[in-house]
C-alpha positions as CSV (number, residue, x, y, z in Angstrom):
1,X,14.7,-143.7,169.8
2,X,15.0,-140.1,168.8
3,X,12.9,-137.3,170.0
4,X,11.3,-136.7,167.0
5,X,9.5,-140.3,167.3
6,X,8.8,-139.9,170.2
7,X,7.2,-136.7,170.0
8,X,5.3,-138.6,166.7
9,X,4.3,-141.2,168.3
10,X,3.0,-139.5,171.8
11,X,0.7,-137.1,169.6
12,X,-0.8,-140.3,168.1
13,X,-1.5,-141.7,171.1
14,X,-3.1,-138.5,172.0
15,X,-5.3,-138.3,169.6
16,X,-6.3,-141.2,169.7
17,X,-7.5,-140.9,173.5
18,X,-9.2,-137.9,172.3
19,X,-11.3,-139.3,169.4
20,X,-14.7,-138.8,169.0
21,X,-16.7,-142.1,170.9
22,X,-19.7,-143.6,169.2
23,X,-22.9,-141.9,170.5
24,X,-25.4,-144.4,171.3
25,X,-28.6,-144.3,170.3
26,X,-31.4,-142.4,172.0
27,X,-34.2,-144.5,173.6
28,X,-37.5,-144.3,171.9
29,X,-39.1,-141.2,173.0
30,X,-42.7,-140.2,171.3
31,X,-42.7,-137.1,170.1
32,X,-45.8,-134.5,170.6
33,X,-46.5,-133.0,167.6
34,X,-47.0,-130.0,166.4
35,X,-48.9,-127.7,163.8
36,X,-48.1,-125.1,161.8
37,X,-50.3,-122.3,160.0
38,X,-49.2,-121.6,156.5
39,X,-52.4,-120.9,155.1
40,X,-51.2,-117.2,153.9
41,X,-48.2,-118.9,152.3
42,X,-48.0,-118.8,148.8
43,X,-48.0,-122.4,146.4
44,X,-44.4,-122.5,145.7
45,X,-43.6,-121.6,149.8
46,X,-45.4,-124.5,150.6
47,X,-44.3,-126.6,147.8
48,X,-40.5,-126.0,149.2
49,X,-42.2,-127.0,152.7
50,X,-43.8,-129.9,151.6
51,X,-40.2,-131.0,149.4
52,X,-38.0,-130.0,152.4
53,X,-40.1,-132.0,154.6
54,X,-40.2,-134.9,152.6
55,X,-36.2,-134.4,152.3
56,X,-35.9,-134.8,156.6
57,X,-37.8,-137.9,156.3
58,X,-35.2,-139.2,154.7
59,X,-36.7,-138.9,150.6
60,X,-34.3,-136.3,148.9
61,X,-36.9,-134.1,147.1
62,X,-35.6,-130.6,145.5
63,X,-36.6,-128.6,142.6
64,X,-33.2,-127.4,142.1
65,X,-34.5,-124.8,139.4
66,X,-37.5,-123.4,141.9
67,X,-34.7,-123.6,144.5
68,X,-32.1,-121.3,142.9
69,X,-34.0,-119.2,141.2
70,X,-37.1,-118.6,143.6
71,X,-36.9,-117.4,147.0
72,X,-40.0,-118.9,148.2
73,X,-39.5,-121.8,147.3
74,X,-35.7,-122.0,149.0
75,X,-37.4,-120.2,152.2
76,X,-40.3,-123.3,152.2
77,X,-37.5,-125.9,151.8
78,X,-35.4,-124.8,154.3
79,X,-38.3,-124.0,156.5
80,X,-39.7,-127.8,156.1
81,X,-36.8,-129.3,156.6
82,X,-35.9,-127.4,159.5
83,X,-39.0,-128.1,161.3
84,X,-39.6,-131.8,159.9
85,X,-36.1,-132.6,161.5
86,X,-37.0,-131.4,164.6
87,X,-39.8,-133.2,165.7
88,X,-43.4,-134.4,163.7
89,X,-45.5,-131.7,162.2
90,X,-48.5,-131.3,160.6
91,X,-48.4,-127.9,158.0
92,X,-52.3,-126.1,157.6
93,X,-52.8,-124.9,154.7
């Protein structure tokens, strides 16, 4: 066999010892949740929260127009789907 095989086929086998393993799930752990304030928040701000949030949970929600061309509202997505991703939360406001 010539080195060039060789040298193919032991950095396959090398990566393939080095691949990423499955992570397993974690167990079932009850989130505390929390509360945010953003009362002083404009509509649109807490229209991207409300959309970003609904976006972690797993419901793509965007107003691509609001969020390109409005910085509150691209702040409040973010924001939302930030926090909602994190752990439960409950926005005031």
């Amino acid at each position: 066999m010539s080195s060039k095989k060789i040298i193919v086929i032991a950095i396959i086998v090398a990566i393939s010892f080095t691949a990423c393993k499955r992570r397993s799930p974690r167990p079932h752990v009850q989130k505390q949740q929390r509360e945010i304030d953003i009362s002083r928040k404009s509509a649109i701000f807490k229209r991207g929260v409300s959309d970003g949030c609904a976006t972690a949970n797993g419901a793509y929600t965007k107003d691509h127009d609001a969020f390109n061309t409005n910085l509150e509202y691209h702040s409040g997505w973010f924001a939302g789907r930030r926090e909602c991703e994190s752990e439960p939360i409950v926005f005031r406001g």
